[in-house]
C-alpha positions in Angstrom: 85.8 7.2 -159.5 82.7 9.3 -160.5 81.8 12.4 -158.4 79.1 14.2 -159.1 77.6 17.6 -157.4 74.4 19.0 -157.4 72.5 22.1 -155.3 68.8 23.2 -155.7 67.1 25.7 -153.5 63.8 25.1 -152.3 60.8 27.0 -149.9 60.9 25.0 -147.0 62.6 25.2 -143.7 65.6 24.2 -142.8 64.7 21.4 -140.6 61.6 20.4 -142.6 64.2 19.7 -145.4 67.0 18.0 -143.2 64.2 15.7 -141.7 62.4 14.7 -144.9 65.7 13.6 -146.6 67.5 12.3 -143.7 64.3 9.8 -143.6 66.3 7.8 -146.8 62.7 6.1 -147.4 62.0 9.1 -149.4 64.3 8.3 -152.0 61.6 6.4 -154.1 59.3 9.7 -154.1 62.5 11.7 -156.0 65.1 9.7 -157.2 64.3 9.3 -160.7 66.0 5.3 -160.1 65.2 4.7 -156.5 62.2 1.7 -157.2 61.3 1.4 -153.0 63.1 1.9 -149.9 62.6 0.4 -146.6 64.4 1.2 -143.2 65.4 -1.7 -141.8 67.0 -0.4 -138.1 64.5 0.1 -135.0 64.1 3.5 -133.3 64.2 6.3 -135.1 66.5 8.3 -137.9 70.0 8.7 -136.9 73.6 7.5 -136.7 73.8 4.5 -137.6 70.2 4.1 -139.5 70.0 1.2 -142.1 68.2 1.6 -145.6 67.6 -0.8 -148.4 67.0 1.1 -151.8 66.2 -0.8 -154.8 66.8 0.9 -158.2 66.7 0.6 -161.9 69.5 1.1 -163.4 69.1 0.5 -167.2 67.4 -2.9 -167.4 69.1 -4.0 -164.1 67.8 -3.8 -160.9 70.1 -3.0 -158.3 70.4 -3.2 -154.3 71.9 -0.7 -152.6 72.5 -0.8 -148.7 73.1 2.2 -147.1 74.0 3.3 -143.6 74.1 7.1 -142.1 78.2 7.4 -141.1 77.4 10.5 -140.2 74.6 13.0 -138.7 74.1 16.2 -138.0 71.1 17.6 -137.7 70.7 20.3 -139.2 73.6 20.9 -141.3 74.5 17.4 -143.1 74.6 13.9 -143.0 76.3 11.4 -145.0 75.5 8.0 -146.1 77.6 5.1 -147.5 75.6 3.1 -149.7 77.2 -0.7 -151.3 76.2 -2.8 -153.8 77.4 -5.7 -155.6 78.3 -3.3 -158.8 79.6 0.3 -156.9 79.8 1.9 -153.5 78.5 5.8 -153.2 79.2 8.1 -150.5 76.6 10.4 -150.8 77.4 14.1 -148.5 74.2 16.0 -148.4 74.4 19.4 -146.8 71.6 22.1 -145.8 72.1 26.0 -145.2 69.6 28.4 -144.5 68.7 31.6 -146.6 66.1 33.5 -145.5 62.9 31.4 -145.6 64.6 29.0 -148.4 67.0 26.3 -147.9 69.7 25.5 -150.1 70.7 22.1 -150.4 73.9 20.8 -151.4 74.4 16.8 -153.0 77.8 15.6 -153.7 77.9 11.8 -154.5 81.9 9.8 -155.1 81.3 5.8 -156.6 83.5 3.7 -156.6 83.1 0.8 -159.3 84.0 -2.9 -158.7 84.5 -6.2 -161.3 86.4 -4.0 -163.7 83.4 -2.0 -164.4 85.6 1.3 -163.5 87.5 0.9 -166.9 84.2 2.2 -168.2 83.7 5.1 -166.3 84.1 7.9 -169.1 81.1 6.1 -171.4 79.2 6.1 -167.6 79.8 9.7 -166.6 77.6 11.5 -168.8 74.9 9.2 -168.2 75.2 9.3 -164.2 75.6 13.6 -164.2 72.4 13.4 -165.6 70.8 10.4 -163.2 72.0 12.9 -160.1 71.0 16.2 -162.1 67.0 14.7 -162.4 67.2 13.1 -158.7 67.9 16.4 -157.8 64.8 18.1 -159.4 62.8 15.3 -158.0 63.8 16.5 -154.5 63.4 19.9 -155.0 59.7 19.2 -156.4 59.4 17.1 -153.5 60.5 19.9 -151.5 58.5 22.3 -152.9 55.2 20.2 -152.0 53.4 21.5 -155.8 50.5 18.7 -155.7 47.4 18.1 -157.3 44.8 15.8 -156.6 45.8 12.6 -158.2 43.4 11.5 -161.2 42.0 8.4 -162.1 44.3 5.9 -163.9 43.3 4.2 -166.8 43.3 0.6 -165.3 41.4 2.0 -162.4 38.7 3.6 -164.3 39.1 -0.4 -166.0 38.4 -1.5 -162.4 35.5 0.1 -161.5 33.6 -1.0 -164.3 34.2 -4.7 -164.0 34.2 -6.6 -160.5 37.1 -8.9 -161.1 40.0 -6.4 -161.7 37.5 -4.1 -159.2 38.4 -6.9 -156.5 42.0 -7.4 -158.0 42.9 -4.3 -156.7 42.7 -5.1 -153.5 45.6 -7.2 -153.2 49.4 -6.3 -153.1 49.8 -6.1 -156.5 47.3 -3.3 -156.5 48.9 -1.5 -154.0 52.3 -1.6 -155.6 51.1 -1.1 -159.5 49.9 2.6 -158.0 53.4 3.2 -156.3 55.1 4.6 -159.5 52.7 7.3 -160.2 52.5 8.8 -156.9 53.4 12.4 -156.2 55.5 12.9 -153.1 54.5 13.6 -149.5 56.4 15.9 -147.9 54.8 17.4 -145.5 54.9 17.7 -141.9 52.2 17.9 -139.0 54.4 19.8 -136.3 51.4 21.4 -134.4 48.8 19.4 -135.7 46.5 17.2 -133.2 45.2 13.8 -135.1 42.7 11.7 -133.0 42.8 7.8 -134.3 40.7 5.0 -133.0 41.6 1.8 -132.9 45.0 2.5 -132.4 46.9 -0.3 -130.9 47.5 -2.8 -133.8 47.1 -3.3 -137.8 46.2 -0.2 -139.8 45.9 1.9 -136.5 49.3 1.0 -135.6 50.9 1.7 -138.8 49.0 5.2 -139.0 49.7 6.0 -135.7 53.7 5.5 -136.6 53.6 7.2 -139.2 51.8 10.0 -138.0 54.4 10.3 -135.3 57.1 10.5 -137.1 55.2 13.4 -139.3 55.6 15.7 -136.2 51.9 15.3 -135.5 50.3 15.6 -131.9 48.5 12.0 -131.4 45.9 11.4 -129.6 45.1 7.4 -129.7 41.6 5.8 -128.4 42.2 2.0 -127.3 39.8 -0.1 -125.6 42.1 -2.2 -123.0 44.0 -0.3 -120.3 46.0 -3.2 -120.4 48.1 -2.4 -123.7 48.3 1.4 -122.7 51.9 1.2 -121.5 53.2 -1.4 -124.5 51.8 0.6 -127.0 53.8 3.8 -125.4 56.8 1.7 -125.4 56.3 0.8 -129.2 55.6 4.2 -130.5 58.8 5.7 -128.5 61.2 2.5 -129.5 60.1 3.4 -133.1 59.7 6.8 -133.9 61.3 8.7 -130.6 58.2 9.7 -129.4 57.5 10.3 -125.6 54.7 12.7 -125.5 51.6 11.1 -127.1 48.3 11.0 -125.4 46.1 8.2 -124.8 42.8 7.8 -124.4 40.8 4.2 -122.8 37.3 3.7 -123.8 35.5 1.1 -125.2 33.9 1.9 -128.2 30.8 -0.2 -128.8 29.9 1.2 -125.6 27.9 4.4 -126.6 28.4 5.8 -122.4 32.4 5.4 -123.6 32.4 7.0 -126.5 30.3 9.5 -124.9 33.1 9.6 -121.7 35.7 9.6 -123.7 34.7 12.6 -126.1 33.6 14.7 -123.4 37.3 14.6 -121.9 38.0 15.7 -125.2 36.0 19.0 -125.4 36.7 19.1 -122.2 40.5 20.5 -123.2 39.5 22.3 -125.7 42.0 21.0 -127.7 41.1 21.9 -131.5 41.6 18.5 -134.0 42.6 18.6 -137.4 42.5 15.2 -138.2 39.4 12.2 -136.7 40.2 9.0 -137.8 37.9 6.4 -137.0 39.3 3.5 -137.6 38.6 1.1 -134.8 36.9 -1.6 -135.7 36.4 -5.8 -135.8 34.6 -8.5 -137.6 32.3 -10.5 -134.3 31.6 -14.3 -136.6 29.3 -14.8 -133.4 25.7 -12.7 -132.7 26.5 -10.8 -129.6 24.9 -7.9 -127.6 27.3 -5.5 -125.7 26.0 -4.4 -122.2 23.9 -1.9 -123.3 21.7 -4.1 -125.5 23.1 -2.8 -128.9 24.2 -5.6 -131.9 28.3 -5.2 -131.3 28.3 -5.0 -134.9 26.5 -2.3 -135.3 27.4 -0.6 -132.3 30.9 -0.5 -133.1 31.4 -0.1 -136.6 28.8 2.1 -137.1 26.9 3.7 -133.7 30.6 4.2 -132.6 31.9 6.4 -135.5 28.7 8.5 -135.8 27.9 9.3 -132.2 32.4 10.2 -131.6 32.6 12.4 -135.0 29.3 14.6 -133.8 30.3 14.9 -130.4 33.7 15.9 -131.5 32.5 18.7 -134.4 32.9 21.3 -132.4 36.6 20.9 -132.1 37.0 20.4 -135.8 35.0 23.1 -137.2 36.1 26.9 -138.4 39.7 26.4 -138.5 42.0 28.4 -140.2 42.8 24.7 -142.5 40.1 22.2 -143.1 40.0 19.6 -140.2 39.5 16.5 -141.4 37.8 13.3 -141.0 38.8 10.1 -142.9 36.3 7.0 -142.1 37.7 3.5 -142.7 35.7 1.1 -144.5 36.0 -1.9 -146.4 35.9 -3.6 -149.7 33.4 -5.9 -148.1 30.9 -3.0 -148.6 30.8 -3.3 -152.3 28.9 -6.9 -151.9 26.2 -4.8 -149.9 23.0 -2.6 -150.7 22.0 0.4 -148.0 18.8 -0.7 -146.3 18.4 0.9 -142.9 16.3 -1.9 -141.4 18.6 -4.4 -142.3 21.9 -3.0 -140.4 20.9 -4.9 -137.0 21.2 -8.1 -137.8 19.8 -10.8 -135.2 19.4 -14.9 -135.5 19.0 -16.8 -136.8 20.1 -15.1 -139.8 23.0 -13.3 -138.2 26.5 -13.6 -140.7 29.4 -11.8 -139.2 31.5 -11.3 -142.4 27.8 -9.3 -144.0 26.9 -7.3 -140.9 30.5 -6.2 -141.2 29.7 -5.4 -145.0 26.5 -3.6 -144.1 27.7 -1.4 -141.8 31.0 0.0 -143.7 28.4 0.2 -146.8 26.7 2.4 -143.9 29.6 4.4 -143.3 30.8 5.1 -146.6 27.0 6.6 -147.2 27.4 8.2 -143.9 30.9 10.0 -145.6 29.5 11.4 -148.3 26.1 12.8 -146.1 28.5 14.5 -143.5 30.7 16.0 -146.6 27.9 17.7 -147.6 26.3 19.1 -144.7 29.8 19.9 -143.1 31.3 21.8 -146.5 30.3 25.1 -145.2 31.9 24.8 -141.5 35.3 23.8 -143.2 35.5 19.8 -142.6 36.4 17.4 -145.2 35.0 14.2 -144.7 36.7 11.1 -147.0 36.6 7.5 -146.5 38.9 5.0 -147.9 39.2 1.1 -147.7 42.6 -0.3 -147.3 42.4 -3.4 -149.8 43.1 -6.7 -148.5 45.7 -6.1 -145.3 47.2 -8.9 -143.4 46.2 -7.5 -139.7 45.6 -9.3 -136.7 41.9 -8.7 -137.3 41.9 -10.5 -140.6 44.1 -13.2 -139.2 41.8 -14.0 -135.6 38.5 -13.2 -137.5 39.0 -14.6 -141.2 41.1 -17.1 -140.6 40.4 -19.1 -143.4 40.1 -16.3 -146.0 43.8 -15.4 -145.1 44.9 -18.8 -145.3 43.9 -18.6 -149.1 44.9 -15.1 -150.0 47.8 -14.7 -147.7 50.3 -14.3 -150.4 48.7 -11.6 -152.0 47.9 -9.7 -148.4 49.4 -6.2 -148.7 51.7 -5.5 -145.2 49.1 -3.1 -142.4 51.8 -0.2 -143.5 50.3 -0.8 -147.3 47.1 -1.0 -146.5 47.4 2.2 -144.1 49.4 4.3 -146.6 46.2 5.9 -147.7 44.7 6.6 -144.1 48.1 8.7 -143.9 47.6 10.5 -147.0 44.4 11.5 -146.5 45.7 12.8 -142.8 48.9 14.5 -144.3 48.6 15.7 -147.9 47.8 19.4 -148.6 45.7 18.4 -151.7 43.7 15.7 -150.2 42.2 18.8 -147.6 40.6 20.1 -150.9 38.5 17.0 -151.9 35.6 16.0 -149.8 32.8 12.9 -149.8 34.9 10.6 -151.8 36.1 6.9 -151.5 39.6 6.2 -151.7 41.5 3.3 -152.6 45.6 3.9 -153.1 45.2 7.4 -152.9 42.9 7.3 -155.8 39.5 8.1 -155.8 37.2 4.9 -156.4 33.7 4.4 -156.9 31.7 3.1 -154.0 29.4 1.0 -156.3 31.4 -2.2 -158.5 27.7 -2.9 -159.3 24.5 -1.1 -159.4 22.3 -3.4 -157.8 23.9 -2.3 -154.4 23.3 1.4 -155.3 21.0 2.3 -152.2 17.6 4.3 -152.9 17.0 8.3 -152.5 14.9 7.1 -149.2 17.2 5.1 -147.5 20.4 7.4 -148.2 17.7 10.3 -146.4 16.8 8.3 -143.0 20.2 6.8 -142.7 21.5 9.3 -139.8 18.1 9.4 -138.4 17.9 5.8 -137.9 21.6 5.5 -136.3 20.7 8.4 -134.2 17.8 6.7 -132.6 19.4 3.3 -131.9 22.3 5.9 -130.1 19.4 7.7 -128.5 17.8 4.4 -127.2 21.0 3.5 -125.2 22.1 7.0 -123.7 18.3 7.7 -122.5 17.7 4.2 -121.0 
């Protein structure tokens, strides 16, 4: 048997500390060779709580199951992890000093298939494994970030379209895994608005979000799903005490409604995510005489994050707004009088495009005029993600590509982020792709003109106008 035993101190609180490494999904951010880790028990951390955790060790990848035997927040917990080469009982205990934590690893394996008579040429070599895990945490810990610069093969990607597109798939995702810095922090306090909320990426943010401590506020259209999606959020993350909001949002009297309630508390918001969204195949007016395209993906967003400035301006942190668009936008050039689409040349999949090419112009235009009241504004596109909007409105397009789909958690990783990180409330009016910045042009035809980047807002603004006044 090996034991080893580590302690670091770090500046975070006790409970931030016991809950970020309780949560054994963090491995992969600070074990030097934890590859991923996946939770793989409903409801939330606690006795009993399953983890898989791949890891490299030498040229050998290695599966590790573990399961919390023992739980106590916020002092220790203990998990027994097996594998077809070792067991490990890992003991991790937390003590408060002042405004530090010290933390306190101990780890026993136990080898199987004779691999224990080599234990003495292993020892070295694992003291030193647990020695560098243990920095990882405490730089984890410590939250030191930097905004993460462009890779090599994605400066590659945005100057050719192929590995540009490429990177949309899961293979994308999961090439920028390795070089990630941690996220540690928490939201305890924090109020995040999200539209869109009840399935795919909204879901998935809305989860994680959650379990970050953050105050939710979700926007869904149909009353109908209000008290399964309560039910999902609490079976998952714990969660009783999330607010939700019903208003449909290609209606510009909702989003109208349902931002007035929200003044109407007075409750500041650090985070807006607009994120709600859907591809209509079929031309369509909603009730109010709008193109639903462009009334939802693009009227929608606008007319919610102006009504709701006042609650995210002059804060002590910057509040934040993170607008999701779409690869779909690269195929597409800004021209204002070509957002409203109407037969019989009306194409679902290229008013879609149109009006996330919109958007992400619309990003860049707030960041700008919104620097000086303290709002970031970022949008990011989540790559190809196998949500029920892909699946009931490309049905065809994820028949082809549904092998290389990323998962709605992969595809909303960088919506999170964007919402949590400390350094990603320093950037402003930039498109990101895997927590990368990307450019928003693959090729410079769709670069939009000096005059149509100027009447942009003006334009949306008078198609909202021409609704709310009727």
């Amino acid at each position: 048997m090996i034991t080893l035993h580590e302690e670091i101190t770090v500046q975070r609180s006790l409970k931030d500390c016991f809950r970020y490494v309780s949560d054994f999904r963090t491995v992969a951010e600070w074990d030097a060779t934890a590859l991923n880790a996946i939770k793989c028990t409903p409801g939330p951390v606690g006795l009993g709580s399953r983890f898989v955790v791949h890891c490299a060790v030498g040229p050998t990848k290695v599966r590790l199951e573990y399961e919390i035997i023992e739980y106590c927040p916020w002092a220790s917990i203990v998990l027994l992890g097996k594998s077809r080469f070792f067991d490990v009982r890992d003991v991790i205990s937390f003590t408060e000093i002042g405004s530090q934590t010290q933390i306190s690893y101990e780890a026993e394996f136990q080898y199987h298939w004779g691999i224990s008579a080599l234990e003495r040429q292993l020892e070295s070599g694992m003291r030193a494994m647990g020695a560098e895990s243990l920095r990882g945490l405490k730089d984890a810990l410590d939250n030191i970030t930097s905004l993460p610069e462009v890779s090599d093969c994605t400066a590659r990607a945005d100057r050719w379209v192929a590995p540009g597109v490429a990177m949309f798939s899961k293979w994308g995702y999961r090439r920028s895994v390795p070089h990630r810095q941690p996220n540690s922090k928490f939201l305890d306090g924090q109020h995040v608005v999200i539209s869109g909320a009840n399935s795919g990426l909204g879901l998935a943010t809305s989860i994680a979000l959650a379990e970050a401590g953050a105050d939710l506020t979700l926007i869904i259209r149909n009353p109908a799903n209000r008290e399964g999606l309560l039910e999902t959020l609490e079976s998952v993350t714990g969660r009783s005490d999330i607010a939700i909001e019903i208003a449909d949002l290609s209606l510009m009297a909702d989003v109208r409604a349902v931002s007035d309630r929200l003044l109407a508390k007075e409750r500041p918001i650090d985070v807006l995510i607009n994120n709600a969204g859907a591809l209509f195949n079929d031309y369509g007016l909603t009730s109010e005489g709008l193109e639903q395209s462009f009334a939802l993906l693009l009227a929608s967003p606008t007319l919610l994050t102006q009504k709701l400035l006042p609650l995210l301006q002059n804060r002590s942190a910057p509040g934040r707004v993170i607008n999701v668009v779409s690869g779909g936008m690269y195929t597409e050039k800004l021209v204002c009088e070509r957002l409203i689409m109407t037969p019989p040349k009306y194409n679902g999949a290229q008013a879609y495009a149109r009006a996330k090419r919109a958007l992400t112009v619309l990003s860049e235009l707030w960041a700008e005029q919104w620097r000086e009241d303290g709002i970031v504004v970022n949008a990011m596109h989540p790559g190809w993600a196998d949500t029920p909007g892909v699946a009931s409105a490309l049905p065809t397009f994820r028949s082809i590509t549904r092998r290389i789909l990323r998962t709605s958690e992969e595809g909303a990783d960088t919506i999170i982020w964007l919402a949590k990180a400390r350094e990603a409330g320093s950037v402003t009016g930039k498109l990101f792709l895997d927590r990368e910045p990307r450019t928003p042009y693959l090729l410079t035809k769709t670069k939009e003109s000096a005059d149509q980047r100027a009447k942009l807002e003006a334009f949306i603004d008078t198609q909202i106008d021409s609704v709310l006044e009727a």
